[in-house]
C-alpha positions, 0 to 999 in steps of 0.5 A, a space after each residue: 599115500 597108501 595106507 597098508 597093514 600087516 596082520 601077522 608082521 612077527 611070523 616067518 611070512 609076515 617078516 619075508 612080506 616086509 624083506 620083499 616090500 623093501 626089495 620091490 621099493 615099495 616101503 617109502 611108498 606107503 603108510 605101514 602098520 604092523 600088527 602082531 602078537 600080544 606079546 609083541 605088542 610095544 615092541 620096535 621093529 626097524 625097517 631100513 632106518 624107520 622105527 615101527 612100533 608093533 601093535 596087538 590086534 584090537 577093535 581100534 585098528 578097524 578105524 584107521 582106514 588102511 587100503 590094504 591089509 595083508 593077513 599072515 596070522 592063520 586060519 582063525 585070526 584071519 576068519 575072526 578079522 579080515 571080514 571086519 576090516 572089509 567092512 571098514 573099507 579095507 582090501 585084503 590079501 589073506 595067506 591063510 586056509 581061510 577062505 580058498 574054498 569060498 566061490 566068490 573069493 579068488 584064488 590068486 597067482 598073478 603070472 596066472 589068473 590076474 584077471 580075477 583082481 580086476 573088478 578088486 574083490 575085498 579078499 583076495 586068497 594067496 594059495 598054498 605054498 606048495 600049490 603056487 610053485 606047481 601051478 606056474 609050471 603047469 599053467 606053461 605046459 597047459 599052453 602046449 596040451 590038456 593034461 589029463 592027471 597029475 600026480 605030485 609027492 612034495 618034500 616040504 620045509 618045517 618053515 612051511 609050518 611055522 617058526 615053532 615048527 622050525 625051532 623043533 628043526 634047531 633044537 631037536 625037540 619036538 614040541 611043534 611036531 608028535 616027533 622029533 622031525 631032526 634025522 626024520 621025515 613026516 609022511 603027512 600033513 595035517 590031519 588024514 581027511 574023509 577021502 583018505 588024503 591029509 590036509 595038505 594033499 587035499 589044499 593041492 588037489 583042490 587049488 590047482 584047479 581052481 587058480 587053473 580053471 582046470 579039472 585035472 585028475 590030481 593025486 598028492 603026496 605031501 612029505 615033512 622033510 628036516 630042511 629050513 626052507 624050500 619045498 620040493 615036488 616030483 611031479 608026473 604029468 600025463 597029457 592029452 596029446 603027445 608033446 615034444 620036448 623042446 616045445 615044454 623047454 620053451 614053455 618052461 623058459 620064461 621070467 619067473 622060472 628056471 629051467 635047469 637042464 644038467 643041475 640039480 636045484 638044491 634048496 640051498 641055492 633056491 631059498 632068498 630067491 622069488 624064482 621057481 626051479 625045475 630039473 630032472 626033466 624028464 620025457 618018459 612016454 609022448 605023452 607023460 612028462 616028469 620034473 622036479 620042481 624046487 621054490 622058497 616056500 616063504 617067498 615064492 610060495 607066500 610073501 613073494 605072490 601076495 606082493 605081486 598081487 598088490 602090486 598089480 591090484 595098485 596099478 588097477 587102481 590107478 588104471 580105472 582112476 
């Protein structure tokens, strides 16, 4: 049996991990542990009708061996922990900001770049939330011509931000957030970087092209929106080559996205789903193409990839066996 941990089991995407291992059948398949926060620590945690009792992350974790560990605790947890489980013989499927930049780290959306698992590297980044459900539908349309430049704004949920940050949503506090994001919009974020981009535009910007292998010219816009889940993004894409509408529909169309052709995707309806949703397609020019797009950030843009990439990292395994 396989043995897997889960780094971060209490947040929003630890615990959307969990929903989506259950719905793939994959919990009677391994061995799970869950490690969490101190203040956790002892507590149960039903899963089906199994009991698990949640654990703080200490140096005897190290010494249980687990094949795989997922990392949804953030940048420092994952900095301070994921190379010491490596060490220790574990592979690791990290959420976090941590290592996306390093070269010899892959950036991974399965429906795009599964090859770069194959030689099963020790970490394996997720990408952020609101570059995966981007970089599916521009990888689609990469099959019909270069593109040029992309400029994208993202309407994204407080969820994205953690379950602090959407308590200040329930509550109208602002305790996460300097304001009270109720009634509000936030026109940035994380913090305002040297080339003038925030934190948020700049992850983007510089994943889209790395999960792609591209070096489109990408101009982001990211927006804090008062919703619980899903993020939006209207997005503007200018090709090298004239493109014909009913070849991008067809691009479009395929398993793991929805195109809409006279509905809105509401965020309502998207969030508890894997899929990602266009609508407003829209043929400005020959050449210059624009949609909206809408997926579950804790799903299609979190827990719904890092499943996907253990699963097919499960199948190598057994492939090269």
């Amino acid at each position: 049996m396989i043995n897997v941990a889960i780094v971060g089991a209490t947040g929003l995407v630890g615990e959307t991990i969990i929903k989506v291992l259950e719905e793939e059948g994959l919990i009677k398949k391994i061995r799970l542990t869950l490690f969490a926060s101190d203040n956790s620590h002892g507590k149960l945690l039903t899963i089906g009708k199994i009991d698990y009792r949640l654990t703080s992350l200490n140096e005897d974790a190290l010494r249980q061996k687990f094949d795989y560990v997922f990392f949804s605790a953030g940048d420092e947890v994952s900095k301070e922990w994921a190379k010491k489980f490596v060490k220790s013989g574990s592979i690791v499927i990290d959420n976090s900001n941590a290592f996306r930049r390093e070269k010899t780290v892959p950036l991974v959306v399965p429906e795009i770049n599964c090859e770069n698992i194959e030689n099963t590297p020790k970490i394996i980044s997720n990408p952020n939330c609101s570059t995966i459900q981007l970089a599916v539908v521009v990888h689609r349309l990469l099959e019909i011509s270069d593109i040029n430049k992309i400029i994208v704004s993202s309407y994204q949920s407080v969820s994205g931000a953690g379950r602090p940050a959407l308590s200040d949503l329930v509550l109208g506090t602002n305790k996460f957030f300097d304001v009270k994001i109720q009634n509000n919009i936030i026109a940035q974020i994380g913090g305002v970087e040297e080339n003038g981009f925030c934190t948020e535009e700049n992850k983007i910007m510089f994943e889209l092209n790395k999960i792609l292998g591209t070096k489109i010219n990408i101009l982001a816009t990211t927006v804090r929106v008062p919703i619980p889940y899903c993020h939006g993004e209207s997005v503007y894409i200018k090709f090298k080559n004239k493109v014909d509408i009913n070849l991008i529909k067809s691009a479009l169309r395929c398993s793991h996205i929805t195109l809409l052709e006279d509905e809105i995707a509401f965020p309502s309806i998207v969030a508890g789903t894997n899929q990602t949703y266009i609508c407003r397609l829209r043929l400005v020019k020959e050449k210059e193409l624009m949609l909206f797009i809408v997926a579950d950030n804790l799903r299609r843009g979190a827990a719904y990839n890092a499943v996907e990439t253990f699963k097919r990292l499960i199948k190598f395994e057994i492939k090269n066996k």
